[in-house]
ZADO-1210 file (C-alpha; in nm, 4 decimals, padded with zeros to 6 digits):
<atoms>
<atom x="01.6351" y="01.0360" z="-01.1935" code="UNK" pos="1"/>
<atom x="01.4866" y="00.7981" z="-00.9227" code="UNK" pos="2"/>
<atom x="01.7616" y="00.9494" z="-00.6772" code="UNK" pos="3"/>
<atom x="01.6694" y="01.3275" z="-00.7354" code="UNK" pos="4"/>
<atom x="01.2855" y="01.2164" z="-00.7006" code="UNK" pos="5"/>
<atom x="01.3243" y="01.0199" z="-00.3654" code="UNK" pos="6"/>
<atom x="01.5677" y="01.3103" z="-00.1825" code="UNK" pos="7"/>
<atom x="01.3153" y="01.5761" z="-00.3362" code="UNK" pos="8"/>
<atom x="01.0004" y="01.3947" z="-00.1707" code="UNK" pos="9"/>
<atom x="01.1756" y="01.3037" z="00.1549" code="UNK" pos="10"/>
<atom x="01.4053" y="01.6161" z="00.2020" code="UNK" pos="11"/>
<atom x="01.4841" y="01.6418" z="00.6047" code="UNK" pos="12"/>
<atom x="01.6612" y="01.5224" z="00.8873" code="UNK" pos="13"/>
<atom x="01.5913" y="01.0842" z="00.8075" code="UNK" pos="14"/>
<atom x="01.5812" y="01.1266" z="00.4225" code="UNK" pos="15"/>
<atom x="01.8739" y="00.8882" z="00.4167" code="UNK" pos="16"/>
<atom x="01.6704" y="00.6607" z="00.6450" code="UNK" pos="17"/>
<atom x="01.3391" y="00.7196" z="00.4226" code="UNK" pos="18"/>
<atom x="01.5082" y="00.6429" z="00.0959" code="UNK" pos="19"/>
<atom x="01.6942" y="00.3326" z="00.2455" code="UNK" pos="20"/>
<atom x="01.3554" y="00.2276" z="00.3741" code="UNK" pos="21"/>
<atom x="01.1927" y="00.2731" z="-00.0104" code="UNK" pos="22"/>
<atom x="01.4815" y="00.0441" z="-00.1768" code="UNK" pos="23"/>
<atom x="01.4242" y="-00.2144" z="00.1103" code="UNK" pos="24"/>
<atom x="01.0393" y="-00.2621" z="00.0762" code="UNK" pos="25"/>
<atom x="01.0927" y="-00.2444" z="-00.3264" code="UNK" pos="26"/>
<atom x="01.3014" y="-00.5330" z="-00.2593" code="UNK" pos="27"/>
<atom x="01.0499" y="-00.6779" z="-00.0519" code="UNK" pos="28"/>
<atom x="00.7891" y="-00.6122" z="-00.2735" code="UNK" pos="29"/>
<atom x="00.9840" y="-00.8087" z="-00.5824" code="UNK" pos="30"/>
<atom x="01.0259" y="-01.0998" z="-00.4387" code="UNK" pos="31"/>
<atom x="00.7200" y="-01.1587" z="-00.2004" code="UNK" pos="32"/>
<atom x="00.8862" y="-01.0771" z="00.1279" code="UNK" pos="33"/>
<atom x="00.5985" y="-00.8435" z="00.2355" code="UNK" pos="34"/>
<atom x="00.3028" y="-01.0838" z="00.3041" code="UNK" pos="35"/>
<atom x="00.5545" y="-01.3597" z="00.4265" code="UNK" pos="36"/>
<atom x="00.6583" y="-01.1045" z="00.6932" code="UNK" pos="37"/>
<atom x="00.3479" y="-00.9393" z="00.7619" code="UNK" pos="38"/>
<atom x="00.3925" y="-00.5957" z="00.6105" code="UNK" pos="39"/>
<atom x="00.2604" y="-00.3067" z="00.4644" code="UNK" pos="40"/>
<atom x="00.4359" y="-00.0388" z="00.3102" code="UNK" pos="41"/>
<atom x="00.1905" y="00.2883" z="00.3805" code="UNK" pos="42"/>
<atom x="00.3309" y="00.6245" z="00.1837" code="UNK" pos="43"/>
<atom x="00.2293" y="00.9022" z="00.4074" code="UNK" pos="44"/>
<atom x="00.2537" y="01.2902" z="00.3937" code="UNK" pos="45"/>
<atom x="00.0932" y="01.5527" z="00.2058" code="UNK" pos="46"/>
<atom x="-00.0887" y="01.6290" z="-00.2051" code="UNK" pos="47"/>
<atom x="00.1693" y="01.6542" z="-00.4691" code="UNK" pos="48"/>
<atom x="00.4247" y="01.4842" z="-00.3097" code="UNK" pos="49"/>
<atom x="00.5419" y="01.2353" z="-00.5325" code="UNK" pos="50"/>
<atom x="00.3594" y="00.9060" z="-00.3607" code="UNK" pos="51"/>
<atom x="00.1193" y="00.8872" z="-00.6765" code="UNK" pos="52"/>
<atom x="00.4393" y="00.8616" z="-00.8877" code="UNK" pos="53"/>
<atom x="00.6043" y="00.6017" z="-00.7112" code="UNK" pos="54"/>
<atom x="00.2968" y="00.3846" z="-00.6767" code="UNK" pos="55"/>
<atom x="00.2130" y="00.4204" z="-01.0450" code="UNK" pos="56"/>
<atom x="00.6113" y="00.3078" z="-01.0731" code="UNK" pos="57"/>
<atom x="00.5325" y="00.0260" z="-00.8668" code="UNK" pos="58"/>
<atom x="00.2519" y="-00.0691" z="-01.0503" code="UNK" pos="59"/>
<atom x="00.4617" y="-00.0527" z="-01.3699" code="UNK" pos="60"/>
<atom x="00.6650" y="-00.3442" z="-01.2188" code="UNK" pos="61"/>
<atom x="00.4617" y="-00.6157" z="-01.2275" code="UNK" pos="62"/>
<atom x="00.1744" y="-00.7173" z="-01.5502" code="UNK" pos="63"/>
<atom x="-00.1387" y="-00.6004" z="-01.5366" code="UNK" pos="64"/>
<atom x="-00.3202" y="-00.8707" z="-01.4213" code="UNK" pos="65"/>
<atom x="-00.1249" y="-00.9475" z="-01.0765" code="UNK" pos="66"/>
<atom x="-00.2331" y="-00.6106" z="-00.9796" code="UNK" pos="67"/>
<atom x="-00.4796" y="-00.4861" z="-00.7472" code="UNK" pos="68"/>
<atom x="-00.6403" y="-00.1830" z="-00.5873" code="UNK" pos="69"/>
<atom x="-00.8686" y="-00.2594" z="-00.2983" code="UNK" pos="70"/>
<atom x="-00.8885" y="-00.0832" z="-00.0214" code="UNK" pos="71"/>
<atom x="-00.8338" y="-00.2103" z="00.3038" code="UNK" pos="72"/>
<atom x="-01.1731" y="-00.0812" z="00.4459" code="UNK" pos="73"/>
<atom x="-01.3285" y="-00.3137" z="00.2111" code="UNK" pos="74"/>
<atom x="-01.1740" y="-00.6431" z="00.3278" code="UNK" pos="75"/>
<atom x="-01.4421" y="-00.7423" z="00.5296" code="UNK" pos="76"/>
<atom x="-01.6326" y="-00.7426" z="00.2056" code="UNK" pos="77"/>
<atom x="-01.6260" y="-01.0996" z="00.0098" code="UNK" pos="78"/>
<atom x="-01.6451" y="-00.9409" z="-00.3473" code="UNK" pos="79"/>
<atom x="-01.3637" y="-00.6695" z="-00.2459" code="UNK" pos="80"/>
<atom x="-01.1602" y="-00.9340" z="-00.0916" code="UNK" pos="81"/>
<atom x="-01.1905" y="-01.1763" z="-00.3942" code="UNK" pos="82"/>
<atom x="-00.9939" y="-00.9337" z="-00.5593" code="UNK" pos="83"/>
<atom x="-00.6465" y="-00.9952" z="-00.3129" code="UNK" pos="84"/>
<atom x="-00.6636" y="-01.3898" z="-00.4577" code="UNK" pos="85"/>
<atom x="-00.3117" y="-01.4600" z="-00.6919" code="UNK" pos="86"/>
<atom x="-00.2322" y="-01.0655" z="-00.6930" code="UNK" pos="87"/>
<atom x="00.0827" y="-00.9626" z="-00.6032" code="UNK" pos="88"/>
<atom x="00.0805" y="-00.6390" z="-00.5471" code="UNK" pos="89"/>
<atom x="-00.2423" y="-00.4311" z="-00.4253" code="UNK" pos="90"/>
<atom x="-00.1623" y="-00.0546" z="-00.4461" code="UNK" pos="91"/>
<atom x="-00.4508" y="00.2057" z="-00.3117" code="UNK" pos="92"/>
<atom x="-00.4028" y="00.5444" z="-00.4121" code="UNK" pos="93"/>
<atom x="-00.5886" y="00.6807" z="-00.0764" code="UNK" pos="94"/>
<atom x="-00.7181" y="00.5542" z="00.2057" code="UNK" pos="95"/>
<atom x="-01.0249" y="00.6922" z="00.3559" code="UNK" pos="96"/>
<atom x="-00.9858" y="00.9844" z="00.6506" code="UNK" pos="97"/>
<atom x="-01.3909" y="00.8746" z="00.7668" code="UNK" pos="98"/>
<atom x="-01.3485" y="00.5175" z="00.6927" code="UNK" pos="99"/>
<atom x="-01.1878" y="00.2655" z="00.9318" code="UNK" pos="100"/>
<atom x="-00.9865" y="-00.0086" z="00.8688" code="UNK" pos="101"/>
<atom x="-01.1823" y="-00.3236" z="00.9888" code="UNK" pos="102"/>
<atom x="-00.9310" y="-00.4890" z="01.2422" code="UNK" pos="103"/>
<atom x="-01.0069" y="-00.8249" z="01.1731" code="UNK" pos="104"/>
<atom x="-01.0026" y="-00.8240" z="00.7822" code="UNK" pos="105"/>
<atom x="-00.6702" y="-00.5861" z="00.7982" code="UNK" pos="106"/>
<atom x="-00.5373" y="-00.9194" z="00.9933" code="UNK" pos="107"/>
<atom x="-00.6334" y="-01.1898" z="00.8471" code="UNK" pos="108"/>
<atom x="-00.5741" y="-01.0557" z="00.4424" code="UNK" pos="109"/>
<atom x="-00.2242" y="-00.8987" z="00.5788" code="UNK" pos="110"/>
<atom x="-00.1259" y="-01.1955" z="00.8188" code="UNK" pos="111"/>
<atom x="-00.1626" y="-01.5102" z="00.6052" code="UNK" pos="112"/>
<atom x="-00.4866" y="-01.6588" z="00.7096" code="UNK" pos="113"/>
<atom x="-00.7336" y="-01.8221" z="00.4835" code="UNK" pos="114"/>
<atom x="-00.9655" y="-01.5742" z="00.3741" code="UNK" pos="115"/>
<atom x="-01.3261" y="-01.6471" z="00.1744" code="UNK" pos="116"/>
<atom x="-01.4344" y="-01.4328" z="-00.1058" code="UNK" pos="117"/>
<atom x="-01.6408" y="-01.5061" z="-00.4092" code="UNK" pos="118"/>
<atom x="-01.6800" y="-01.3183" z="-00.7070" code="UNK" pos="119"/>
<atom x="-02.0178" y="-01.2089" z="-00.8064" code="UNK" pos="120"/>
<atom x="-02.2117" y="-01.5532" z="-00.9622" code="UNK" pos="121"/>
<atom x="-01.9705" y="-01.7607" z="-00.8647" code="UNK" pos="122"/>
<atom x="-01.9275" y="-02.0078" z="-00.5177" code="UNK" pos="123"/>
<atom x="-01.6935" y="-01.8702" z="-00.2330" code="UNK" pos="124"/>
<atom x="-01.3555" y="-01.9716" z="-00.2135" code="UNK" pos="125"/>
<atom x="-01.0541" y="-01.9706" z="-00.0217" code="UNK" pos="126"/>
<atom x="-00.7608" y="-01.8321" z="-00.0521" code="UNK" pos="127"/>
<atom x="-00.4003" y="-01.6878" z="00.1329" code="UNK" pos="128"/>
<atom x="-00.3517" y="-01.3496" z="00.0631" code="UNK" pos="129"/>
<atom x="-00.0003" y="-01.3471" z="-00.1216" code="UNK" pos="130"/>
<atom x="00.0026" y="-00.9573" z="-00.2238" code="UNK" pos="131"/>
<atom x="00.2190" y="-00.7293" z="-00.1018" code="UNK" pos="132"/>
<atom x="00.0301" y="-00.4024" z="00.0256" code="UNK" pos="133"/>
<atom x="00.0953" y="-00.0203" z="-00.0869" code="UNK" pos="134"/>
<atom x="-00.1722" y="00.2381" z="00.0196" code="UNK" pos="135"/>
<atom x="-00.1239" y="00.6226" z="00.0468" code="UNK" pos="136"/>
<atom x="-00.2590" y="00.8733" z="00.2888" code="UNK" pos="137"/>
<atom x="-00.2774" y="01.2584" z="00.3336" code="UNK" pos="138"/>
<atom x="-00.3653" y="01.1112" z="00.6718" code="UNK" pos="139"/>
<atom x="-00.3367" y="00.8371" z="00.9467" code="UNK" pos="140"/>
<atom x="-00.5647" y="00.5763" z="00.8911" code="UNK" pos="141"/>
<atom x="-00.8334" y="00.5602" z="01.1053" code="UNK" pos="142"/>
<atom x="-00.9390" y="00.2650" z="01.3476" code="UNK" pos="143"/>
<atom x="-01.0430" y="00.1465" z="01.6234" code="UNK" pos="144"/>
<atom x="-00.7717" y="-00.1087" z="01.6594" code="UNK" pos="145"/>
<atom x="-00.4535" y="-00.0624" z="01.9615" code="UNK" pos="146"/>
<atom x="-00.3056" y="-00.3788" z="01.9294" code="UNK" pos="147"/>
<atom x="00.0292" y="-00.4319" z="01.8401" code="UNK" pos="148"/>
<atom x="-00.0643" y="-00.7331" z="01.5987" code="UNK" pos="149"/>
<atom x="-00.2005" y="-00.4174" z="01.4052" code="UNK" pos="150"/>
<atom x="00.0279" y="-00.1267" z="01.4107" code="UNK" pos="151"/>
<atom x="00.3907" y="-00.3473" z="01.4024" code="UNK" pos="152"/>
<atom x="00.2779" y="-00.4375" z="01.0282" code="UNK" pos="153"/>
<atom x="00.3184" y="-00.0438" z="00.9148" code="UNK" pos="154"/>
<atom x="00.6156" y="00.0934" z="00.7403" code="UNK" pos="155"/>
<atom x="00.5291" y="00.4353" z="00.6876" code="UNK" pos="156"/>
<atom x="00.7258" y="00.6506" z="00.4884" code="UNK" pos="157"/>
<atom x="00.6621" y="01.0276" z="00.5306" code="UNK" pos="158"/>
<atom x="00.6436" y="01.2660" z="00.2327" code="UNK" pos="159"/>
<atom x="00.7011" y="01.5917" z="00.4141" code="UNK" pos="160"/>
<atom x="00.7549" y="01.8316" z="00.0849" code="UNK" pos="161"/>
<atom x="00.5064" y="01.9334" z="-00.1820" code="UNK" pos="162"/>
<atom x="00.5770" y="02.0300" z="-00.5523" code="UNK" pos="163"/>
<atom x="00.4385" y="02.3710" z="-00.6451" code="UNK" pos="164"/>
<atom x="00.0881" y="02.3048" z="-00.8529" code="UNK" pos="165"/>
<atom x="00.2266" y="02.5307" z="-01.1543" code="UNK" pos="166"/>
<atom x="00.6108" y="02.3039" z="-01.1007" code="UNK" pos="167"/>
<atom x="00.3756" y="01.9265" z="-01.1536" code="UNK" pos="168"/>
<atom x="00.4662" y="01.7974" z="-01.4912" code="UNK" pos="169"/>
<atom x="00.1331" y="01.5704" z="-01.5636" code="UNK" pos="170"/>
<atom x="00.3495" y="01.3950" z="-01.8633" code="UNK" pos="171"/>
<atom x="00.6399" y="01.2749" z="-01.6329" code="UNK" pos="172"/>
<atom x="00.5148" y="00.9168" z="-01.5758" code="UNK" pos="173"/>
</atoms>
């Protein structure tokens, strides 16, 4: 089933390529590679195109509580950021079009440096950021970043084909 899905969602002339690249950051993902590395898996291309599905199967992967969801525009926030500490997985299920990523909060919670949140009540801490990173996009992510320390951490894979609204089953997951 996983097969069908992945050539049906990147269908075109590097599907081959796009699938290999899926299996590689799954592996990645499952055994901590991505932070260690310095990656970020981003699943890019248009609405009803399957990269809800295979975050929510990512997300299925790991228990509930080593599980995140916060966006990287909110890094720069101590509360948001908090929320990275002992995850290890942080899946976004869109990034902002308006919103930019804050360059310095992007690189230090992707690039293994100490970070300091604190949860609300509670005494900063500090902490290594140990989660790999999923987010999805209809678009490019804004910022205001041209460094290469920023956009070599990217693997974007490009959902190119849409399912028909009347064709989406909302019971498949």
């Amino acid at each position: 089933y996983m097969t069908g899905l992945l050539e049906q969602a990147f269908a075109g002339a590097h599907c081959a390529d796009q699938i290999d690249l899926w299996w590689q950051a799954i592996g990645a993902i499952l055994f901590g590679l991505m932070p260690k590395h310095q990656l970020v898996l981003l699943l890019l291309g248009r609405e009803r195109s399957g990269k809800s599905l295979l975050q929510r199967v990512l997300e299925r992967l790991f228990p509930a509580d080593a599980v995140a969801a916060v966006s990287p525009a909110s890094w720069g926030h101590e509360y948001h950021v908090a929320a990275l500490a002992n995850k290890r997985i942080n899946i976004v299920g869109e990034l902002s079009a308006d919103q930019p990523l804050p360059e310095a909060g992007f690189k230090n919670a992707t690039g293994g440096n100490l970070l300091t949140g604190r949860h609300p009540t509670h005494r900063p801490f500090t902490f290594r950021c140990t989660a790999s990173h999923v987010f999805a996009s209809n678009v490019t992510p804004h910022t205001a970043d041209r460094s290469d320390a920023f956009y070599r951490r990217w693997r974007v894979l490009r959902f190119a084909n849409t399912v028909a609204a009347d064709r989406v089953d909302p019971y498949l997951f």
